[in-house]
C-alpha positions in Angstrom: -22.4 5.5 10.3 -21.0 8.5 12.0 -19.4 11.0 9.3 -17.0 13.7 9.9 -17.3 16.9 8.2 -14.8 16.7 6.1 -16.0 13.3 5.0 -19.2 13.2 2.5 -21.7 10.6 3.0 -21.1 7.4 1.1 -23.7 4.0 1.8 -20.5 1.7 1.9 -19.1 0.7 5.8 -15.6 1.1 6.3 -13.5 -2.0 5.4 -13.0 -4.5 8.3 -9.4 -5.9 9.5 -10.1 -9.2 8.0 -10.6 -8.1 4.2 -7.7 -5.4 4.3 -5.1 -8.0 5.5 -6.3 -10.5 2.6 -6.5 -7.6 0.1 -2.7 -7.0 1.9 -1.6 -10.8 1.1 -3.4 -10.8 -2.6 -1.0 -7.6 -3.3 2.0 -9.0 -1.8 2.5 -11.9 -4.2 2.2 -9.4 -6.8 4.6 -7.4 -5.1 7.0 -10.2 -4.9 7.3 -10.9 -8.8 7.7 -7.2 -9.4 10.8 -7.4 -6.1 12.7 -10.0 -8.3 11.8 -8.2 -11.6 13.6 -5.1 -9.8 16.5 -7.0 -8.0 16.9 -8.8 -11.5 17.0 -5.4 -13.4 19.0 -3.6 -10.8 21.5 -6.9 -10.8 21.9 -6.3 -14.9 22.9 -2.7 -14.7 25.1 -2.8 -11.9 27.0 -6.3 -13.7 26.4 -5.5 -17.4 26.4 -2.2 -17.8 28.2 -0.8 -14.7 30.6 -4.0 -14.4 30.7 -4.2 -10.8 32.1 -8.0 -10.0 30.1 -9.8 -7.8 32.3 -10.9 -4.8 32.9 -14.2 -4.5 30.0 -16.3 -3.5 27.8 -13.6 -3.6 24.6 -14.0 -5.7 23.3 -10.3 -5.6 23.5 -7.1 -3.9 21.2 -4.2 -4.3 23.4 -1.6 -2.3 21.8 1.6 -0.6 20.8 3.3 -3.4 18.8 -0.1 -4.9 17.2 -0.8 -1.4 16.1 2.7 -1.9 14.8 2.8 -5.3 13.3 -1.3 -4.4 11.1 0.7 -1.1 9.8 3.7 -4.3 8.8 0.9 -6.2 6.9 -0.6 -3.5 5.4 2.8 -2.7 4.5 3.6 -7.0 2.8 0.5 -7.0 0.4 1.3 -4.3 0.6 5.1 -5.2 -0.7 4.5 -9.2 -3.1 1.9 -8.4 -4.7 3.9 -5.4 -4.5 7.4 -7.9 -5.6 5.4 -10.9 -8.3 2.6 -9.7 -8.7 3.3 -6.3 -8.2 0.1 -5.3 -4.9 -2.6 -5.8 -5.6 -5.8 -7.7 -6.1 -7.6 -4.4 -8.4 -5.1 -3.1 -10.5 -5.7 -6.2 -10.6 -9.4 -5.2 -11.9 -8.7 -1.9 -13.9 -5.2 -2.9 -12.1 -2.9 -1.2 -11.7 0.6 -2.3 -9.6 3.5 -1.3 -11.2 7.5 -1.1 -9.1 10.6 0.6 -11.8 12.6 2.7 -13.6 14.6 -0.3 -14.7 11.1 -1.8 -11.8 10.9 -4.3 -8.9 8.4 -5.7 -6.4 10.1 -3.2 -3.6 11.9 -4.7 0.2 10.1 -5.3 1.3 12.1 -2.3 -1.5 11.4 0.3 -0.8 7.6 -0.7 2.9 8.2 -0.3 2.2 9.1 3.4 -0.5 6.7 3.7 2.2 3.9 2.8 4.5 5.1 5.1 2.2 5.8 8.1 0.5 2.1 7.1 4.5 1.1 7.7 4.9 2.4 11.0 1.2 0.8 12.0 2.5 -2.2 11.2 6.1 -1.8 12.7 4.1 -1.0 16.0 3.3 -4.6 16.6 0.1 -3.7 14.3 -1.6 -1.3 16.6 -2.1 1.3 13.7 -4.6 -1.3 12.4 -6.0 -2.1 15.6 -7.1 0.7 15.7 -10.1 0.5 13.5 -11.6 -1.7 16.4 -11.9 1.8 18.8 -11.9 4.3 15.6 -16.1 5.8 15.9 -15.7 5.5 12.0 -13.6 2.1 12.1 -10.7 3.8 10.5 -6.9 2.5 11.3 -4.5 4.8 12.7 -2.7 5.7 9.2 -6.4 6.0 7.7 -7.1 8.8 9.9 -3.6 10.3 9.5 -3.4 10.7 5.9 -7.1 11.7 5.2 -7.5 8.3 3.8 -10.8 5.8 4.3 -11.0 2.0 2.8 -14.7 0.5 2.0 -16.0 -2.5 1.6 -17.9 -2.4 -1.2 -21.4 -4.5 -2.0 -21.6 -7.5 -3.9 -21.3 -7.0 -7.5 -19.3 -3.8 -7.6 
């Protein structure tokens, strides 16, 4: 495997497309239960505590400033678990785990622009992830943008 020389040598190839979209699906039903838990939190405060009166008909509304706080949620989730673990629960399933270019659990704010370059991969009909396929090191676009690397690790790990 080709290594930069920013990037120390680690005996673990780059994770494939395949694993980090499963790893990706794993997380998001996670992510979903914690979405309601929000919307349901942020529907008690704004009704019980604010007392904002639904209109009628409508069943919830999160407003600007929910939608905003609901994307940092999304982001804190990945954020901890990458600074924490290195790795989400679903990329423990699939053993997948996360390094910045040193070799370490990357900080909260390279995984803040990690998430948000992985975004705009993905809002690019995907091409950010394509990537890997032409990358010498088989890193996605947002990998190589926010000093980032996902391996696959072996069996048993």
């Amino acid at each position: 495997m080709n290594q930069t020389q920013n990037t120390p040598p680690v005996p673990y190839p780059s994770a494939g497309l395949g694993k980090r979209l499963a790893a990706w699906v794993y997380d998001f039903f996670l992510l979903f239960a914690v979405s309601v838990a929000y919307g349901a939190l942020v529907l008690a405060i704004k009704v019980g505590v604010l007392g904002e009166v639904l209109a009628e008909g409508e069943k919830a509304s999160l407003g600007p400033l929910g939608f905003i706080g609901w994307l940092m949620v999304l982001i804190a989730f990945y954020c901890l678990f990458w600074r924490r673990f290195g790795q989400t629960l679903g990329m423990k399933a699939w053993r997948l785990k996360i390094t910045d270019t040193q070799g370490e659990h990357p900080s909260i704010a390279r995984g803040a622009l990690r998430c948000v370059l992985a975004t705009a991969s993905m809002a690019l009909l995907g091409l950010g992830y394509l990537w890997l396929w032409f990358d010498p090191e088989h890193l996605t676009l947002h990998d190589r943008l926010s000093g980032t690397r996902v391996w696959q690790l072996p069996k048993g790990h």
